[in-house]
C-alpha positions in Angstrom: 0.0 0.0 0.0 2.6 2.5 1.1 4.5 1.3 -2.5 1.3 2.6 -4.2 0.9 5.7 -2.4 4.5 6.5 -3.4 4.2 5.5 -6.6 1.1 7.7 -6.8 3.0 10.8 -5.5 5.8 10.0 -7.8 3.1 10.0 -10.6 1.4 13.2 -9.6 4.3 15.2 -8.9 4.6 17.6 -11.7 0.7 18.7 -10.1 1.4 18.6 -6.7 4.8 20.8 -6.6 2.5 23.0 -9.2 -0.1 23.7 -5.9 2.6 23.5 -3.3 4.7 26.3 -5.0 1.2 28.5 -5.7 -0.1 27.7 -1.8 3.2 28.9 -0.4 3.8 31.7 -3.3 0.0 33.4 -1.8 1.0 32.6 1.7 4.3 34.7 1.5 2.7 37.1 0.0 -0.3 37.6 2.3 2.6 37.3 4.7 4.4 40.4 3.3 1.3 42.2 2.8 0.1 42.1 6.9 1.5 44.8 8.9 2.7 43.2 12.0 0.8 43.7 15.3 1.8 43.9 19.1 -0.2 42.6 22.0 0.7 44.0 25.1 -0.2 42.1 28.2 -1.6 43.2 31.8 -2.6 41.3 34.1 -4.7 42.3 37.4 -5.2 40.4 41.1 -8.6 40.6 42.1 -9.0 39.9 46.3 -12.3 39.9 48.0 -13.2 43.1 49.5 -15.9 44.8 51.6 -17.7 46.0 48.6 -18.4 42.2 47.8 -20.1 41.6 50.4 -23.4 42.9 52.1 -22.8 46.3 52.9 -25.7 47.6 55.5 -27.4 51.2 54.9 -26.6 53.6 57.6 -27.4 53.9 60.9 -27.8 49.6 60.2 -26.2 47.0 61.8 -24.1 45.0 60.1 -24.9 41.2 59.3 -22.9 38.3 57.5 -24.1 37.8 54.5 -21.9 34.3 54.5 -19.5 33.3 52.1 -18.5 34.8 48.6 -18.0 32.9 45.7 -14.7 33.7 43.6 -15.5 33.1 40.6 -18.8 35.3 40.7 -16.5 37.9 41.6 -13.7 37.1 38.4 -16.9 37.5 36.3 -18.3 40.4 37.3 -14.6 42.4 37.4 -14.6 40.9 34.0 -17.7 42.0 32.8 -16.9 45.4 33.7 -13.6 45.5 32.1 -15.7 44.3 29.1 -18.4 46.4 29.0 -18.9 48.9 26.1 -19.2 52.1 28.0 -16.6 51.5 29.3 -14.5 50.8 25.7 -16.1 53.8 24.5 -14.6 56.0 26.5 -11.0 54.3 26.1 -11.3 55.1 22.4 -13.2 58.7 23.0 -9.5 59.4 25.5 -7.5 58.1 23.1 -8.8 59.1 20.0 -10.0 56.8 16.5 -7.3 58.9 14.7 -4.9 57.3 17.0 -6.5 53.5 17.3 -7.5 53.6 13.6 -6.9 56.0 11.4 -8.1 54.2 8.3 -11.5 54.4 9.5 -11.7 57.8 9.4 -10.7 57.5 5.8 -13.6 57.4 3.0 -14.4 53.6 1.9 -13.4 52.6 -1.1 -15.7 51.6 -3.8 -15.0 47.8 -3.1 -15.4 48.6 0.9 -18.7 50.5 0.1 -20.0 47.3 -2.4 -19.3 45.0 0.5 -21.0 46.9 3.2 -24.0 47.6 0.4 -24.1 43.8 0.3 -23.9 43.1 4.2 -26.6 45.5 4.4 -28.8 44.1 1.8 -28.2 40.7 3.4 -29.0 41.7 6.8 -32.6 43.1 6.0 -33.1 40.4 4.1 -32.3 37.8 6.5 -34.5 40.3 9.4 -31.3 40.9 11.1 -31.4 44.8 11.5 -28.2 44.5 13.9 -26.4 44.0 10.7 -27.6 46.1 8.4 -27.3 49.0 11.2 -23.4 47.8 12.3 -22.4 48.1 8.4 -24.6 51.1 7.9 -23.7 53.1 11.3 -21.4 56.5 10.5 -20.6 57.0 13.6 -16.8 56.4 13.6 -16.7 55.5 17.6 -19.4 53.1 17.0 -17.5 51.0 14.1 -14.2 51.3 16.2 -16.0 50.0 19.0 -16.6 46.7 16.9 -13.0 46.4 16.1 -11.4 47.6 19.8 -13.6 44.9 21.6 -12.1 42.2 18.8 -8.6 43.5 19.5 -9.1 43.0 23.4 -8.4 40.1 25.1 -10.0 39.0 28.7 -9.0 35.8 30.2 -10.4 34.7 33.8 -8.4 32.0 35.5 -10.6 29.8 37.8 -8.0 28.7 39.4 -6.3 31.7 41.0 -8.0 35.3 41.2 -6.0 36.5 37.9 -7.4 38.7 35.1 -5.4 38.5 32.4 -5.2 41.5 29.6 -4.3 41.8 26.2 -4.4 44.2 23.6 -3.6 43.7 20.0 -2.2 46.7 17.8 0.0 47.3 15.1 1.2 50.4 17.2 3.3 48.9 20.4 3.3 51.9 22.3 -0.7 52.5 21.4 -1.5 49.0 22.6 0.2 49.4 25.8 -1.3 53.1 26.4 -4.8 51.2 25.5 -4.4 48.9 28.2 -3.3 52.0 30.8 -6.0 54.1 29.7 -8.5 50.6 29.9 -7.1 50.1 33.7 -7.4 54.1 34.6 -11.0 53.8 33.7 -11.8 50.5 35.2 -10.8 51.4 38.1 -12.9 55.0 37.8 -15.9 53.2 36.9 -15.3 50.6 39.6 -15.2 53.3 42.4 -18.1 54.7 40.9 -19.9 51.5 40.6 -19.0 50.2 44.5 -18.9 53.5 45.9 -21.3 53.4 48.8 -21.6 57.1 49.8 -24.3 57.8 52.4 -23.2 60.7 54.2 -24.4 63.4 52.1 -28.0 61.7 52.9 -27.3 61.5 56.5 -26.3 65.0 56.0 -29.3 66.1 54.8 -31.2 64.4 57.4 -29.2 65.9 60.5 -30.1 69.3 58.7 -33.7 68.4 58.3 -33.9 67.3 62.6 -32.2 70.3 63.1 -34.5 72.1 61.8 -37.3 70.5 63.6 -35.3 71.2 66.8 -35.4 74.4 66.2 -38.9 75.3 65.5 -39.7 72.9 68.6 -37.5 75.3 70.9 -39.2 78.3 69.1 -42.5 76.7 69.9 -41.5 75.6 73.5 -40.2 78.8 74.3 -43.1 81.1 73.0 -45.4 79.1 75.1 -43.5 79.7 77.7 -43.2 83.3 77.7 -47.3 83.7 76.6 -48.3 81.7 79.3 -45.6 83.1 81.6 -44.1 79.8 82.8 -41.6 79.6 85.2 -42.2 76.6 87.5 -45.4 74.6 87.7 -44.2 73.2 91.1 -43.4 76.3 92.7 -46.5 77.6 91.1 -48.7 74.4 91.5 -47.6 74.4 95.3 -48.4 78.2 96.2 -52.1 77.5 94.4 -52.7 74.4 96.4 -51.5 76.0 99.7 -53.9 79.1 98.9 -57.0 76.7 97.7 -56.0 74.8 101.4 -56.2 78.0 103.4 -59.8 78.9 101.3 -61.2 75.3 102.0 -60.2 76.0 105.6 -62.0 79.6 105.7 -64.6 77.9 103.9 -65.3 75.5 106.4 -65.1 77.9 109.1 -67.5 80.8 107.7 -70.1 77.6 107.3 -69.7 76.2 110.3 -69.8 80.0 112.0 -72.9 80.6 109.6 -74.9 76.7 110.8 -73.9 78.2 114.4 -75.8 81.1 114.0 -78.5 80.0 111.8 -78.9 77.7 115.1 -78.5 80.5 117.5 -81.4 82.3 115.3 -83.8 79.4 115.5 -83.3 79.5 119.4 -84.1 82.9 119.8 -86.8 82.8 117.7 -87.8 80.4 120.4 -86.8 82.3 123.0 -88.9 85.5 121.6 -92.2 83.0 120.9 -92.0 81.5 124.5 -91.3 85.5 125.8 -94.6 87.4 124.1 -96.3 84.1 123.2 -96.1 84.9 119.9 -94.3 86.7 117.3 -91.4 87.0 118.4 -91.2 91.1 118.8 -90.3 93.2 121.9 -92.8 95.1 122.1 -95.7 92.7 122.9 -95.0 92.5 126.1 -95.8 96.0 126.5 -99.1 95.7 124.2 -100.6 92.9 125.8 -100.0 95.2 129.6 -101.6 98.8 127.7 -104.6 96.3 126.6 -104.7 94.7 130.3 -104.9 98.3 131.3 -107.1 99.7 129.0 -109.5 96.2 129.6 -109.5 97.4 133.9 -110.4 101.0 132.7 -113.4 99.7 130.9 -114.2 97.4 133.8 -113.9 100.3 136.2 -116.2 102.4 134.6 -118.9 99.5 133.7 -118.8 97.7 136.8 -120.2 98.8 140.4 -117.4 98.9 142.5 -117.9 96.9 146.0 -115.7 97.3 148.9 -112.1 99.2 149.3 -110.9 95.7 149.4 -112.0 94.9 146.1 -110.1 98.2 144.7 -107.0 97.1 146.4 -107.4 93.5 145.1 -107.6 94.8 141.6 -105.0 97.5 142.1 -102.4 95.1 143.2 -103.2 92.7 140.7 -102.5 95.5 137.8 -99.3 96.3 139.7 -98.0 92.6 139.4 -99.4 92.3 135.8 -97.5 95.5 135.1 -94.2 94.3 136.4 -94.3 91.0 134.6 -95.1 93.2 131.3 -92.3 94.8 132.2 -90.0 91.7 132.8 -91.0 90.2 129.9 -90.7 93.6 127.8 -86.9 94.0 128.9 -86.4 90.1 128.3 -88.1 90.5 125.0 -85.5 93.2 123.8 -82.7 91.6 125.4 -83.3 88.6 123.0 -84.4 90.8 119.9 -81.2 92.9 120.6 -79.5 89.4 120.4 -81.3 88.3 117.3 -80.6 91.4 115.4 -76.8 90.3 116.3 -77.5 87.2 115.3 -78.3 87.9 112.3 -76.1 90.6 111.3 -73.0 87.9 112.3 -75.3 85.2 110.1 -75.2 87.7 107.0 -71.8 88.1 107.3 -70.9 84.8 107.5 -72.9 84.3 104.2 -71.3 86.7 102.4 -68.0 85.6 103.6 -68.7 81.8 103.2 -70.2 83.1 99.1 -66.8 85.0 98.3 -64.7 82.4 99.7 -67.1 79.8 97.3 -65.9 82.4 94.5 -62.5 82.5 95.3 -62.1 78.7 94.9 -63.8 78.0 92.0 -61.6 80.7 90.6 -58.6 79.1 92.4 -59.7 75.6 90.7 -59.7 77.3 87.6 -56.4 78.3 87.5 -55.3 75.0 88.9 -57.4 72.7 86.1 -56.0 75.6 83.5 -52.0 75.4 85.2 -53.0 71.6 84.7 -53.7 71.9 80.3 -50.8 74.1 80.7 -48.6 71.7 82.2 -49.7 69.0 80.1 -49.1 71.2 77.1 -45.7 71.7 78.5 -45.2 68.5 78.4 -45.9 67.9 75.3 -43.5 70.7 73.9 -40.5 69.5 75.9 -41.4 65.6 75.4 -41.4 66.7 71.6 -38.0 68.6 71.7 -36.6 66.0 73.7 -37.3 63.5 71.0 -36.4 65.8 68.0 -32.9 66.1 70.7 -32.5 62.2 70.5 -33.4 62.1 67.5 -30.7 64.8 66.4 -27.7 63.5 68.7 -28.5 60.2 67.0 -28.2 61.1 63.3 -25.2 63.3 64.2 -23.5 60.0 65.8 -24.3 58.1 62.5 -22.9 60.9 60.4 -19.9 60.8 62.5 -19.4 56.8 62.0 -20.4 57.0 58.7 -18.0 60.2 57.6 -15.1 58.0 59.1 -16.3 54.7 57.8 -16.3 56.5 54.1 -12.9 58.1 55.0 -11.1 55.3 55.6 -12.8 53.4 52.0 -11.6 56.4 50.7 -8.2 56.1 51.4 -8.1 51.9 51.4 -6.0 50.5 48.8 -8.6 49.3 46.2 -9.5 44.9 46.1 -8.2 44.7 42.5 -4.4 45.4 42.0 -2.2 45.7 38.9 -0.3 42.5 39.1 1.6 42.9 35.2 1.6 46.6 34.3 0.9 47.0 30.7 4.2 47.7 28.5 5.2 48.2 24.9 6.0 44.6 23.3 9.2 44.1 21.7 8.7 42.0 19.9 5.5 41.7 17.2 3.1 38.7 16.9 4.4 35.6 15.0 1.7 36.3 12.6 3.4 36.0 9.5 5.3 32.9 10.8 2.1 31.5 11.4 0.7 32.1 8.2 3.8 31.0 6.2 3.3 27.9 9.1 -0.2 27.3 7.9 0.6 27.7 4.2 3.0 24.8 4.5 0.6 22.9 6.2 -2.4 23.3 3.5 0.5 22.2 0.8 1.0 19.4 2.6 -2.6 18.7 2.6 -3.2 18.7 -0.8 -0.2 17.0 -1.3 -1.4 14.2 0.0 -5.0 14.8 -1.0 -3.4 14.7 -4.5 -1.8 11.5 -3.8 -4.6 9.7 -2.2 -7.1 11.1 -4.7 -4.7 9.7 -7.8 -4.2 6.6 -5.9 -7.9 5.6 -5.8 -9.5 7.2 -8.5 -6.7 6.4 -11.5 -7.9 4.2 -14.7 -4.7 3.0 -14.9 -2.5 0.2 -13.0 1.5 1.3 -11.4 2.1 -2.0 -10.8 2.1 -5.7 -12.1 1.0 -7.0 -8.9 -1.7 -4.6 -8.2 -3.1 -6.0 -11.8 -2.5 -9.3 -10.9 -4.4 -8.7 -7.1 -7.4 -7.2 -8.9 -8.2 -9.1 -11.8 -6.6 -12.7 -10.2 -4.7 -13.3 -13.5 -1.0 -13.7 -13.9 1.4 -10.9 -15.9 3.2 -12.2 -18.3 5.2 -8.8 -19.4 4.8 -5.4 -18.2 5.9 -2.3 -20.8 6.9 0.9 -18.8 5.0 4.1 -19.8 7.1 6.5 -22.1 7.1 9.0 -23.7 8.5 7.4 -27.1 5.8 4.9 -26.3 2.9 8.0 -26.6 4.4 8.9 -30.1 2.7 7.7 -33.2 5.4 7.6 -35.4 7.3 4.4 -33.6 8.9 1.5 -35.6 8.3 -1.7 -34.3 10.4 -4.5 -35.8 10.7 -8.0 -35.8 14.1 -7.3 -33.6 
């Protein structure tokens, strides 16, 4: 078999150095015609930091949010170092006149046929992202396309390594690509993880504050309107005075029940003295009607003996000295009635303004009450808004620090490799010189196999004699005299 396959080669060889010479002649020369490109390398260390992990809001408490996993952290650092924003504005610092200046050239007619036929193809195929990406003027969008194809992220699993690379025909522009790329990563990182809360907490302090402040107005008015200076001292002299009214109170009733007593008993006193109304002068009617009654008897009825006269003389003597008695006992106790009395009055009157006094008295005290509870209102208000205050000026305090020393912390990812100029270009051409050979040898041997088994002719005897099972007698070797037509053949 391997005899044939030689043999085959050795028949098809005129063909096969033919395709070997063209494959490497068009590899050389795409070779020649590639500009060589640089890749400069970077390489960043990413460590797990606070801003991975559950960060509480302010004033909070913080809690474990348990473990982290590495590799969701790798990917997301590598997601942002991939975004297109962030690309963007790489290319926007850098410039496309810098990156790639042939874009910013016109198209030629072939470049404009071929993006006329992407186009086409695009809208045909309902695929608008095409048609727009060929279509699209904007020169930062179309360098976009090629700066993300030139940039190289690699994520190693097995350590906590980004690696970078940028690919450039420009050494010194690839590596300043990569700088510029790390300067604003690591911008758009802060910005991203940044977790600034003190300008709210700020604004809150000043928005207690200002709460405290119309409380203290409002505490502070009240007290001056309602002239408060000290409910005890105030509360105590009220209650002390209502005491010393209940007291006179008490007395002036008691002093008034006395005398409305000591009224009644003269009354009695007066009734049981004139047998009736109790006046002090019916004593001394009831001894002028005696009188006048004797008179009339005198001069209407026959007067007997002396005797008699003296009888009835004596008799009116003792009449008129118990009319007499009882006269001068009669306006002893009027003259102690009408003192009665007069004390009685004044009792009342005394006993009704002291009533007056102390309902006014429990006025003030039910009023200094509201007002008091009012007070307390006001200061248990301000003393909130106080807590309140001193509370969110505590957490604006820890939080100020706690931002301070983020601020100042060296950041979680750190350049490892710092991006430099390559020396030395990519083995591109090498490669495809390298892959030139390769495809010759390909065909070379897709040549040979293809002459091998598809060939109308045999290369050897034994082949013939394996195929058709009949023996050779004499082989002639092909020629060229042979191919000829004008060939003797003689008997010799």
């Amino acid at each position: 078999m391997l005899r044939d396959l030689m043999l085959s080669f050795h028949h098809s060889r005129r063909l096969i150095y033919l395709l070997v010479a063209i494959v490497m002649a068009a590899s050389v020369a795409i070779a020649v015609q590639i500009d060589p490109s640089y890749q400069a390398k970077s390489s960043l260390l990413v460590l797990l930091g606070t801003e991975h992990t559950y960060r509480p809001a302010a004033g909070e408490q913080f809690m474990n949010s348990g473990g982290v996993d590495k590799e969701v952290v790798l990917r997301t650092e590598a997601d942002i170092l991939g975004s297109d924003d962030l690309h963007r504005a790489v290319i926007k610092q850098i410039g496309v006149d810098r990156l790639y200046p042939k874009m910013l050239e016109p198209p030629g007619e072939f470049t404009q046929l071929v993006n006329e036929g992407k186009a086409y193809v695009g809208e045909f195929l309902g695929m608008p992202n095409l048609a727009k990406a060929n279509g699209d003027s904007d020169p930062i969008s179309r360098a976009l396309v090629k700066f993300n194809a030139n940039l190289a992220i690699g994520v190693d699993r097995k350590s906590s390594v980004i690696s970078l690379g940028f690919t450039h025909t420009d050494p010194k522009v690839a590596a300043e690509v990569l700088q510029v790329l790390e300067d604003q990563y690591f911008a758009l990182r802060t910005k991203l993880f940044n977790d600034v809360q003190a300008p709210l907490v700020l604004k809150q302090q000043q928005e207690v504050g200002a709460q405290l402040a119309a409380a203290d107005d409002a505490l502070a008015k009240y007290k001056r309107e309602h002239d408060i200076s000290s409910f005890t001292e105030r509360r105590a002299i009220m209650l002390k005075q209502q005491g010393d009214l209940e007291t006179e109170l008490t007395k002036l009733e008691s002093r008034a029940a006395e005398q409305q007593a000591r009224m009644a008993e003269l009354d009695k006193q007066m009734a049981a003295a004139t047998g009736g109304r109790a006046d002090a002068a019916a004593a001394l009617q009831a001894m002028v009607s005696a009188y006048q009654k004797r008179q009339q008897d005198a001069t209407t009825t026959y007067r007997g003996s002396p005797a008699y006269d003296e009888a009835r003389n004596q008799a009116m003597a003792r009449q008129t000295d118990v009319a007499n008695l009882k006269a001068k006992h009669a306006f002893e106790i009027q003259t102690e009635r009408n003192k009665a009395d007069s004390d009685l009055r004044a009792a009342v009157a005394g006993r009704d303004a002291v009533r007056a006094q102390l309902a006014a008295l429990r006025q003030q005290v039910d009023k200094l009450d509201t007002e008091e509870t009012e007070l307390h209102r006001l200061e248990r208000n301000r003393t909130v808004l106080e807590d309140n205050y001193k509370s969110v000026s505590k957490i604006l305090g820890d939080r100020t620090v706690i931002e301070n020393v983020e601020a100042s912390r060296q950041s979680s990812v750190r350049v490892v490799e710092p991006p430099r100029p390559p020396a030395m270009p990519r083995p591109l051409r090498r490669l495809i010189v390298i892959g030139g050979a390769l495809l010759s040898v390909i065909l070379a041997v897709g040549v040979t196999l293809m002459s091998h088994f598809f060939r109308s002719i045999y290369l050897r005897p034994e082949a013939l004699e394996l195929d058709t099972g009949l023996p050779v007698l004499a082989s002639v070797p092909e020629t060229r005299a042979l191919s000829r037509s004008a060939i003797l053949i003689g008997p010799n």
